[in-house]
C-alpha positions as CSV (number, residue, x, y, z in Angstrom):
1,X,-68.9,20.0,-60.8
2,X,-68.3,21.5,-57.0
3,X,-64.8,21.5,-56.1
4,X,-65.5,23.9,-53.4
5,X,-63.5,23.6,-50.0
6,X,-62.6,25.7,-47.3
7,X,-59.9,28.3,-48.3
8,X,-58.3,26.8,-45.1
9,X,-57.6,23.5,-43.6
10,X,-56.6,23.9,-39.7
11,X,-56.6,20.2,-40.1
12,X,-59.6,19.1,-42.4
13,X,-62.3,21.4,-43.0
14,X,-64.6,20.0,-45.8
15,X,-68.2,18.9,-45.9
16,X,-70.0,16.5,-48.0
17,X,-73.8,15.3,-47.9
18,X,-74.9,13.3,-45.5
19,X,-75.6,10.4,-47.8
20,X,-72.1,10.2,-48.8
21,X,-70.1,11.3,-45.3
22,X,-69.3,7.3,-45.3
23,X,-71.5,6.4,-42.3
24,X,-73.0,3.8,-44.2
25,X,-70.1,2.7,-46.4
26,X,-69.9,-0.5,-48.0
27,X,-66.4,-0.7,-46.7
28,X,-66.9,0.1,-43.1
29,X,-65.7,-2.4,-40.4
30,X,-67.8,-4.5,-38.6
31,X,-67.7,-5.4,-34.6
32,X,-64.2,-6.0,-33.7
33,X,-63.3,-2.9,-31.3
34,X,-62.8,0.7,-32.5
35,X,-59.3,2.6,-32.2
36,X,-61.2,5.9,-33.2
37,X,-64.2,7.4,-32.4
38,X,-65.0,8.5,-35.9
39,X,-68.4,7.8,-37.6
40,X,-67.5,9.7,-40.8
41,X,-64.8,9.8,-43.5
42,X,-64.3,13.2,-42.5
43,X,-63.9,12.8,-39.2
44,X,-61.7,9.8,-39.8
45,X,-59.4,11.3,-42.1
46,X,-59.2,14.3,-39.9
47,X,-57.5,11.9,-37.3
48,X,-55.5,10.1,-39.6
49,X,-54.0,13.9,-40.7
50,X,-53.5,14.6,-36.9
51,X,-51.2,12.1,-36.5
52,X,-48.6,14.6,-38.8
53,X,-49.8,18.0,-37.2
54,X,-45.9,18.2,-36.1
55,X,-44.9,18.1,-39.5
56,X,-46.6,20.8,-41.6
57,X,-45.1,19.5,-45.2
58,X,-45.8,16.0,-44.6
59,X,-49.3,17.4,-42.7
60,X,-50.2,19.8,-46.5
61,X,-49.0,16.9,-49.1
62,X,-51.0,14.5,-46.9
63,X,-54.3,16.7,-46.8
64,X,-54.1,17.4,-50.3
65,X,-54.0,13.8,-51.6
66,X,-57.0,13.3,-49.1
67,X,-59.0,15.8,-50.6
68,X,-58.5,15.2,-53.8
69,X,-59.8,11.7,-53.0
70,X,-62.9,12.5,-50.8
71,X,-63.8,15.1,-53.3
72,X,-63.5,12.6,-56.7
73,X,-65.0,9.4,-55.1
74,X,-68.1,11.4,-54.0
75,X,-68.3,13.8,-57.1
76,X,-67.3,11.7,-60.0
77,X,-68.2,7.9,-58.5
78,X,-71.1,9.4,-55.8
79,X,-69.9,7.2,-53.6
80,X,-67.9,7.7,-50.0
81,X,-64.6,6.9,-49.4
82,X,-65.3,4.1,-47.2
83,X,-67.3,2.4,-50.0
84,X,-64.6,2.3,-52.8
85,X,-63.2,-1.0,-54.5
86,X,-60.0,-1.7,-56.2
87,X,-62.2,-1.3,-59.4
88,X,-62.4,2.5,-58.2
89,X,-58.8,2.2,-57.3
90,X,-58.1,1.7,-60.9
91,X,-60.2,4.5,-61.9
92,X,-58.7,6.8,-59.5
93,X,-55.2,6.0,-61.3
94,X,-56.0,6.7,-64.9
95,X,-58.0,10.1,-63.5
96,X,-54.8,11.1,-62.1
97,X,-52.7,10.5,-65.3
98,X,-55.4,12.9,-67.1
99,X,-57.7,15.2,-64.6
100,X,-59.9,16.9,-67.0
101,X,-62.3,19.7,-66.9
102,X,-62.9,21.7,-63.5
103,X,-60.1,19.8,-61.8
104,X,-57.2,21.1,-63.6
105,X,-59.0,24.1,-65.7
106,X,-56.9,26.8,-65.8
107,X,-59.3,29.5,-65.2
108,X,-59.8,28.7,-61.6
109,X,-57.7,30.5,-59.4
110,X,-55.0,28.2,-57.3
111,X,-56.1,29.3,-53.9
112,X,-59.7,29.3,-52.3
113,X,-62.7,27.9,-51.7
114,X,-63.2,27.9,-56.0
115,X,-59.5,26.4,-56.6
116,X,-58.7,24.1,-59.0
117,X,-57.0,21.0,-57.5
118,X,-54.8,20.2,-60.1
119,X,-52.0,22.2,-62.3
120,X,-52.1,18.9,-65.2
121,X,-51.7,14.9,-65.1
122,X,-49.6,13.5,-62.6
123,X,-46.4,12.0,-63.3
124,X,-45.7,8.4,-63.1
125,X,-43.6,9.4,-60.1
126,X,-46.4,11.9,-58.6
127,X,-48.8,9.4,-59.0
128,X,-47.2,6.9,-57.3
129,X,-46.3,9.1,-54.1
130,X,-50.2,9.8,-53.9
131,X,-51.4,6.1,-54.4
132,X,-48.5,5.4,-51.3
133,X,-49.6,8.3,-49.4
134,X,-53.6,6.9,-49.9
135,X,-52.6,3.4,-49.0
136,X,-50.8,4.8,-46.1
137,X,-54.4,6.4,-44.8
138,X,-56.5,3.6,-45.6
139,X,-53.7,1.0,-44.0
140,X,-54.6,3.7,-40.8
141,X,-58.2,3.4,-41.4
142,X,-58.4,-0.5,-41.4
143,X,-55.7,-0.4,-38.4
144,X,-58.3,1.4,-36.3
145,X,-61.3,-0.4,-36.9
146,X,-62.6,2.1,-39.4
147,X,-62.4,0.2,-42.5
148,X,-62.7,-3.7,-43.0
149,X,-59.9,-3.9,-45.7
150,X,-57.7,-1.6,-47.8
151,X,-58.2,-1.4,-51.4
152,X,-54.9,-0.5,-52.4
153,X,-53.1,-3.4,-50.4
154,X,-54.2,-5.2,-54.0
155,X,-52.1,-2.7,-56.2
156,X,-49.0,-4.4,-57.5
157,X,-46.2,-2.5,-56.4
158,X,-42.6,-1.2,-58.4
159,X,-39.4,-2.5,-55.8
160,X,-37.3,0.2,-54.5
161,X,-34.4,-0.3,-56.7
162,X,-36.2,-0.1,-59.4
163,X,-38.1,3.1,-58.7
164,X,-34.5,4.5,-57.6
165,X,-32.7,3.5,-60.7
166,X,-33.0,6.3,-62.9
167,X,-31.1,9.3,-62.6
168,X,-32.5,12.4,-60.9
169,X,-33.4,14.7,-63.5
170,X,-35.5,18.1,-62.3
171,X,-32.0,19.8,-61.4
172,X,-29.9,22.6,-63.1
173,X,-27.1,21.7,-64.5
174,X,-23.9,24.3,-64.1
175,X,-24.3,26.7,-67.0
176,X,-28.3,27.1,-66.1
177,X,-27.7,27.5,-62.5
178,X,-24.9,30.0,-63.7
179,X,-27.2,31.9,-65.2
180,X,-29.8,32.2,-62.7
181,X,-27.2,33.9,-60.3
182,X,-26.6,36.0,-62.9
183,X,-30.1,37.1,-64.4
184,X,-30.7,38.3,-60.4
185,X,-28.3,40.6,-60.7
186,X,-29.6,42.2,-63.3
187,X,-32.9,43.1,-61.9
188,X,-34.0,46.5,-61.7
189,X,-33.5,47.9,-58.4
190,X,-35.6,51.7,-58.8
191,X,-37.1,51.3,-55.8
192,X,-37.1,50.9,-51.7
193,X,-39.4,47.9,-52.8
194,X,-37.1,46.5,-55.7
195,X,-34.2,47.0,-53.1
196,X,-35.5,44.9,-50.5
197,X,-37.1,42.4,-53.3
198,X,-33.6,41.8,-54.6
199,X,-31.8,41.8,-51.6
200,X,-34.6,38.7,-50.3
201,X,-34.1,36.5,-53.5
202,X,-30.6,37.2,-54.1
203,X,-30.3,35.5,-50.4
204,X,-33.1,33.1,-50.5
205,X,-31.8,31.2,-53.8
206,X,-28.2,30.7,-52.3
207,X,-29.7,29.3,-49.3
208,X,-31.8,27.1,-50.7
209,X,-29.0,26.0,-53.0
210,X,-26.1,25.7,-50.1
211,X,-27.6,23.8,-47.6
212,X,-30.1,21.9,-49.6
213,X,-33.3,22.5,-47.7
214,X,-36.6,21.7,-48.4
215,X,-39.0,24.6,-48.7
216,X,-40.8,24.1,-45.7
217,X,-36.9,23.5,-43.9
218,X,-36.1,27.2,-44.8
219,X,-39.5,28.8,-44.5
220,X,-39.3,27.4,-40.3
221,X,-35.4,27.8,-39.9
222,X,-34.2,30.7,-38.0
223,X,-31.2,33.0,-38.0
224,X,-30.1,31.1,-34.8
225,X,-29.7,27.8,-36.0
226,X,-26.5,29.0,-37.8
227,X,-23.7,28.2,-35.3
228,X,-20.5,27.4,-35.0
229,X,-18.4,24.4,-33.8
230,X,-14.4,24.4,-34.2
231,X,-14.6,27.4,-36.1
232,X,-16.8,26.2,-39.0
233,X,-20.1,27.3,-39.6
234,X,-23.1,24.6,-39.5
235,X,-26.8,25.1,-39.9
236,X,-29.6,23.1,-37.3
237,X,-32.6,22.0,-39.5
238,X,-35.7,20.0,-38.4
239,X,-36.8,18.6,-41.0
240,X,-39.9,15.6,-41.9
241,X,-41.2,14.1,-39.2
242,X,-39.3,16.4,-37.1
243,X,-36.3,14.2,-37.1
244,X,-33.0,17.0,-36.4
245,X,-29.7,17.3,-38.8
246,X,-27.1,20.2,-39.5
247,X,-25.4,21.1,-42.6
248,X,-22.1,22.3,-43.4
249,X,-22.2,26.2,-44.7
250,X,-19.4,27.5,-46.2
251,X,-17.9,31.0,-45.7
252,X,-19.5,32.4,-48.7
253,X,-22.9,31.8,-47.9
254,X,-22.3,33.0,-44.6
255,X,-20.9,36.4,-46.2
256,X,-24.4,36.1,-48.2
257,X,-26.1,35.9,-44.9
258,X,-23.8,38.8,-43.0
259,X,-24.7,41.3,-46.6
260,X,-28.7,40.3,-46.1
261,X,-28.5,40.8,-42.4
262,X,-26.6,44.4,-42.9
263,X,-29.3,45.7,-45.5
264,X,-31.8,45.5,-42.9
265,X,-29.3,47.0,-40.1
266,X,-28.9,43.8,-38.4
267,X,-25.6,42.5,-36.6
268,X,-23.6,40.6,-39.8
269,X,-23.2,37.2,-37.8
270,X,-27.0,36.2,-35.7
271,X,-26.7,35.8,-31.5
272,X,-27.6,32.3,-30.3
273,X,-30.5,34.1,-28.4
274,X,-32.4,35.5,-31.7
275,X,-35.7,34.2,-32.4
276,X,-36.2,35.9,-35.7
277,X,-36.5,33.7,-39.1
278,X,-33.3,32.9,-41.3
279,X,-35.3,34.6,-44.3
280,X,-37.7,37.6,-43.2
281,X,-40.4,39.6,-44.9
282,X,-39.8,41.9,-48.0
283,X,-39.1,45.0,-45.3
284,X,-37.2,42.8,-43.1
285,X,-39.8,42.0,-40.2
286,X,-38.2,39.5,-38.4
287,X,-41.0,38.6,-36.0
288,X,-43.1,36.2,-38.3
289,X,-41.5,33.6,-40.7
290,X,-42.3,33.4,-44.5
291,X,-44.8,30.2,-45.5
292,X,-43.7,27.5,-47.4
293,X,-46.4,29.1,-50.2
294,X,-44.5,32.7,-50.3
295,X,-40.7,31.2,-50.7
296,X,-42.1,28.6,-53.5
297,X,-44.0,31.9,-55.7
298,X,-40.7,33.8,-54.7
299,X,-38.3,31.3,-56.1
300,X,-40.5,30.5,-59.2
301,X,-40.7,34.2,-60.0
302,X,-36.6,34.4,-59.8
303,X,-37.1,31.4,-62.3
304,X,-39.2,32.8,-64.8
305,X,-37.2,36.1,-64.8
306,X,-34.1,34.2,-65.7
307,X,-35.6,32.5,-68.2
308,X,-37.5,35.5,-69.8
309,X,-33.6,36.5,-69.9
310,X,-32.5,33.4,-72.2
311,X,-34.9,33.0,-74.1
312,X,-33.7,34.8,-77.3
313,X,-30.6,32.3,-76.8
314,X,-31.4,29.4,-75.5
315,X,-35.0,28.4,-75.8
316,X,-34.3,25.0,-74.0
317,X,-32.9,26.1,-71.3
318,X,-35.6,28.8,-70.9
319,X,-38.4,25.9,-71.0
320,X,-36.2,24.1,-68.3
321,X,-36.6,27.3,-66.2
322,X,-40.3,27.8,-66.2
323,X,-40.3,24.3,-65.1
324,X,-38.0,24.6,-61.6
325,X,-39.1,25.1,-58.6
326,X,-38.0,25.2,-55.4
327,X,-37.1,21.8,-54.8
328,X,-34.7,22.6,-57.9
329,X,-32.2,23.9,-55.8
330,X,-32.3,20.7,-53.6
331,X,-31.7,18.7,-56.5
332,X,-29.3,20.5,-57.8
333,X,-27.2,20.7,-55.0
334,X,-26.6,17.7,-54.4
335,X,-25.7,16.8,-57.9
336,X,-23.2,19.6,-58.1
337,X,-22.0,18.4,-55.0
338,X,-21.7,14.4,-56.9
339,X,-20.5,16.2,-59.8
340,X,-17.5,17.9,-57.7
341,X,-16.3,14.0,-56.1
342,X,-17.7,14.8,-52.8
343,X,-18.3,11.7,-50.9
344,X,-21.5,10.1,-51.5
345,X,-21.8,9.2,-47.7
346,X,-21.3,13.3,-47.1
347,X,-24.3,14.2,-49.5
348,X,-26.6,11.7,-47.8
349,X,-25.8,13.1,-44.5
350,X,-26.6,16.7,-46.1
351,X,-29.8,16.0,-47.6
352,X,-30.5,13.7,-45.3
353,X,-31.6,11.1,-46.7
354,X,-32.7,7.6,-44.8
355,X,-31.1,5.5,-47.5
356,X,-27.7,5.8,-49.6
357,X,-29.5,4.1,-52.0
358,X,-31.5,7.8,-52.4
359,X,-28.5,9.4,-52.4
360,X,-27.1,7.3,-55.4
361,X,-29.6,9.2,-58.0
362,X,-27.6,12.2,-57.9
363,X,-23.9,10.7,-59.2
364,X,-25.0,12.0,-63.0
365,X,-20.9,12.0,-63.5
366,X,-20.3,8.9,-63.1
367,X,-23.2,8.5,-66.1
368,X,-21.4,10.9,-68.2
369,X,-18.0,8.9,-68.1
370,X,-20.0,5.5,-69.0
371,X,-21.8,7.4,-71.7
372,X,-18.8,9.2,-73.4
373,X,-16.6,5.7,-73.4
374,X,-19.7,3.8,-74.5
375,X,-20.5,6.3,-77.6
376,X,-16.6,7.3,-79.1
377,X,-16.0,5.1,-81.5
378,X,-12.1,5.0,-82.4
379,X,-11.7,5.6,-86.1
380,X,-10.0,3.2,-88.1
381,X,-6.5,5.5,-88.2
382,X,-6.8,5.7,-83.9
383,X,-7.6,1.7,-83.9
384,X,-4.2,1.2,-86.4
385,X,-1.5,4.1,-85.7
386,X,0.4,5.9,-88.6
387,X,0.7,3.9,-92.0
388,X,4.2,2.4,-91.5
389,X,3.4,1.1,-87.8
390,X,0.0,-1.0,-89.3
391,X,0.4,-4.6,-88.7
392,X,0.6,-6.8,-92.3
């Protein structure tokens, strides 16, 4: 099997043969009046992607799910994307539960033109964000004239609420997150290089946890958009879809900011008129942000440090560890934030989110009050008092 593609994707750089580029799909639309100009999957998709170039997560997530499609239906099915059922459809949803062999083989390296395009099976939440994000393109592709009908418009769908009932649970509780702050501190600081190493992660953690950005939110946010209004401190972040917000930030992450700014001889508090990033390169260059890729490895390597720390002690919590990731922190912070009574309407606004009802997975203590008066059990003395006071 090929899974070959281009080490880079300005927008969609892949080829496939010319029997299977989609020109002739089964699938394809017929008279009617074209939207797009495309006469390939390719070249279709590629348009469909360049409708999010202003928003490079969405723009990656989307690309990814599109290659792993283009690449399966015409490897594993030998057929084009613009010839695939909802029998295929089906297929493609099992695959994703269980990629096997060159698709998620651990040997392949997980950049370049050789890379393996899976880490494991999907979870039932992972899959369904990449059968949405594949209806999405093909709803796009029949829109357009490309496509005569989408597939996926079949699948039977799980309501909102019910997707949004459970409890978010890829966070760090207290203790954990505790120790993580801790186990950073304790990191070996020999040289210029472990210096400037420590000084990055100690920062880039606490601002990932405080304000509750995505990865690709603090890899693009600069030390300008921290500003103040009435005296407090509040952070400007674009975030998906390049729809604006700001964030509340407390004075001890901005004393977190002023001690990273000092190691590398900057002014403690940013000017309005800097252009340089919020988080800068190990030596402190401040003309060239970090990529969403670079803070990801550098959280999950602050991660599996901590956990290499607990291990002897706590081997769950370690296992929890070598899970998290950077969207961890996100989590995290605003279920610390639920745990601590702040307002759920405040939270929303801080991550946010579109919906409330988003917002709502975070209140775990309002679980852990239901579950501890739900599980005690009075014992038969509690239910009856002392001896003399038990009724006849």
């Amino acid at each position: 099997m090929n899974l070959a593609v281009a080490p880079t994707e300005p927008v969609l750089a892949i080829v496939l043969p010319a029997a299977l580029d989609g020109s002739l799909g089964t699938n394809r639309a017929s008279g009617g009046h074209r939207q797009i100009a495309a006469d390939t999957d390719v070249e279709a998709v590629r348009l469909w992607l360049a409708e999010y170039s202003a928003s490079p997560h969405t723009l990656r997530s989307y690309r990814k799910e599109a290659i792993r499609l283009l690449l399966w239906a015409t490897q594993t099915l030998g057929k084009p994307l613009s010839s695939l059922t909802r029998e295929d459809f089906l297929f493609y949803e099992r695959f994703l539960a269980a990629p096997t062999g060159d698709w998620a083989d651990p040997e392949r390296p997980r950049r370049g033109r050789t890379r393996r395009l899976f880490e494991g099976p999907l979870s039932e939440r992972s899959q369904h964000q990449a059968l949405g994000i594949l209806s999405g393109l093909m709803t796009y592709l029949v829109s357009a004239g490309y496509l005569a009908g989408n597939p996926l418009a079949l699948r039977r769908g799980r309501t909102t609420s019910a997707r949004r009932s459970r409890r978010v649970e890829r966070y760090l509780e207290h203790a954990l997150w505790d120790h993580v702050l801790a186990s950073v501190e304790q990191w070996p600081r020999l040289t210029e290089r472990d210096e400037q190493h420590y000084e990055r992660s100690r920062w880039l953690i606490r601002l990932l946890y405080h304000t509750a950005l995505r990865v690709s939110e603090a890899a693009h946010a600069k030390a300008a958009d921290f500003y103040q209004r009435r005296g407090k401190w509040w952070l400007h972040v674009i975030g998906k879809g390049g729809a604006e917000g700001e964030v509340p930030v407390g004075d001890a992450l901005m004393a977190d900011f002023a001690r990273y700014r000092a190691f590398h001889g900057l002014s403690p508090v940013p000017a309005a008129s800097e252009t340089g990033p919020a988080v800068m390169s190990i030596a402190g260059d401040d003309a060239r942000h970090l990529t969403p890729a670079a803070i990801y490895l550098i959280v999950r390597d602050v991660f599996r440090r901590a956990a290499d720390a607990l291990d002897a002690i706590d081997s769950i919590g370690a296992t929890t560890l070598r899970r998290a990731s950077t969207h961890w922190l996100r989590h995290s912070a605003a279920s610390h934030q639920a745990d601590a009574g702040t307002d759920l309407r405040f939270i929303q606004k801080n991550l946010r989110h579109a919906s409330i009802e988003t917002t709502g997975i975070y209140l775990h203590a309002e679980d852990d009050r239901r579950h501890a008066q739900t599980t005690h059990v009075p014992s038969a003395q509690e239910t009856s008092g002392p001896p003399g006071n038990r009724p006849a």
